[in-house]
Phi, psi and omega in degrees: 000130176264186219042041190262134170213149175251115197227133168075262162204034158244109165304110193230118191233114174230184210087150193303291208289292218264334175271308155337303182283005198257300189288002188253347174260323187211080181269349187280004147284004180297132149260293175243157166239116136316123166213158212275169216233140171132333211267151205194047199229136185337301194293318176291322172285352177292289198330298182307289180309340166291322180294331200257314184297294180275016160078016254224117156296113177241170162214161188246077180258183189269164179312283172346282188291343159283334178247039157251001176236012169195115170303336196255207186310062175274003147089342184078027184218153167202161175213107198264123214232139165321162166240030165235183138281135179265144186259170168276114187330292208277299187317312195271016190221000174270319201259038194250006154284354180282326155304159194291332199226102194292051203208122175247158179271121146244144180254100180241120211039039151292112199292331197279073235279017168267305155325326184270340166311293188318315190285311190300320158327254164343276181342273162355281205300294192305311186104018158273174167346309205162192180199151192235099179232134172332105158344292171264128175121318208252228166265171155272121174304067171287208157279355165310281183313293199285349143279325175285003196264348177075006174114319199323318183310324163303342185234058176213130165299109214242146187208135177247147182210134179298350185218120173306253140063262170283307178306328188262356179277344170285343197270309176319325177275349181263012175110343200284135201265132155269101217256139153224152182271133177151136171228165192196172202312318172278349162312120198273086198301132222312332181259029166258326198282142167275091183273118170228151193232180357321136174238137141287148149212142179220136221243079201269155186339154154331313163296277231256318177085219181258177203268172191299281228302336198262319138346339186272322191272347167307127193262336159256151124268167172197182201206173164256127211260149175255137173234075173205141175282131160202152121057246147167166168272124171310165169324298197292330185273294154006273174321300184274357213255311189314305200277331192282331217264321190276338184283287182343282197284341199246337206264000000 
């Protein structure tokens, strides 16, 4: 497809024609669509109506801000789109007995798309399952992500799903136990805990760590116990210190 340009940790596939056929073939790879504010013409209300219909994060921004994310000819449509293939949720939550390590990772809104390489790396190595990420909210897997990940992110099954939430109350009816990272009054330490898979763990924001709504469905948390007052460990050093503890017990 022409018109492609790579700036950074985006792929941006811009123009009317190349962006069309991106919503008519493979939309669930868009993560945002741009479109220049002014335009009020059928293919923008197609546009528009498309977005809505497959769930397409859009903004209606001015030129200045389309040609700073494209240098060339964008025609006033741009699409800033991953850089993988995506699985199918329920397919990855049909096969996670099937890995050497029944454990899948989700990630919620974790912004740091090296973090999620990184992890996604350990995961790979280890033999887990899959990855789980937020349509909306979280990092972008661009080539940023699919480098710090050493390739892995290419071989490991990875599912974007709109509601964090709800994805994890299907896993839950399917038997599947769900761990969350995180510590709080009820929190276990990971080498206390009777850790059994099929498994999940999810794995929260940088900051914030995971939200009320998506805690709730964890039926453990567990943490790491430190034994120094520090800090905390990024996602990614967490996560795997986390993911090592679960290949230990489960594999």
């Amino acid at each position: 497809m022409k018109n492609r340009q790579q700036e950074d940790e985006n792929t941006i596939v811009a123009g009317r024609k190349p962006v069309q056929e991106l919503l008519l073939e493979d939309p669930k790879s868009i993560d945002m669509l741009y479109v220049q504010k002014g335009r009020q013409d059928k293919n923008f209300e197609r546009t528009i109506e498309r977005c809505k219909k497959f769930g397409i994060k859009y903004k209606i921004a001015d030129k200045p801000e389309l040609s700073r994310l494209f240098s060339g000819n964008h025609q006033g449509i741009i699409a800033k789109v991953a850089a993988l293939s995506f699985a199918d949720y329920d397919d990855l939550l049909a096969n996670i007995s099937d890995a050497p390590l029944p454990l899948i990772v989700v990630f919620d809104q974790v912004q740091d798309p090296g973090n999620v390489g990184a992890l996604a790396r350990t995961l790979y190595a280890l033999g887990g399952a899959g990855i789980v990420v937020a349509r909306h909210g979280g990092a972008f897997l661009g080539p940023g992500a699919v480098k710090a990940s050493a390739g892995a992110l290419t071989r490991l099954p990875v599912s974007r799903v709109s509601n964090i939430s709800q994805s994890l109350d299907k896993a839950l009816d399917m038997g599947i136990t769900v761990y969350g990272a995180g510590i709080a009054d009820d929190s276990n330490p990971v080498y206390e805990a009777k850790l059994q898979g099929p498994a999940i763990l999810v794995l929260g924001n940088e900051e914030k760590g995971i939200r009320l709504g998506v805690e709730k469905r964890c039926q453990e948390l567990i943490h790491i116990p430190f034994k120094r007052e520090f800090d905390s460990l990024n996602v990614a050093q967490a996560g795997a210190i986390l993911i090592s503890e679960f290949a230990r017990t489960l594999s």
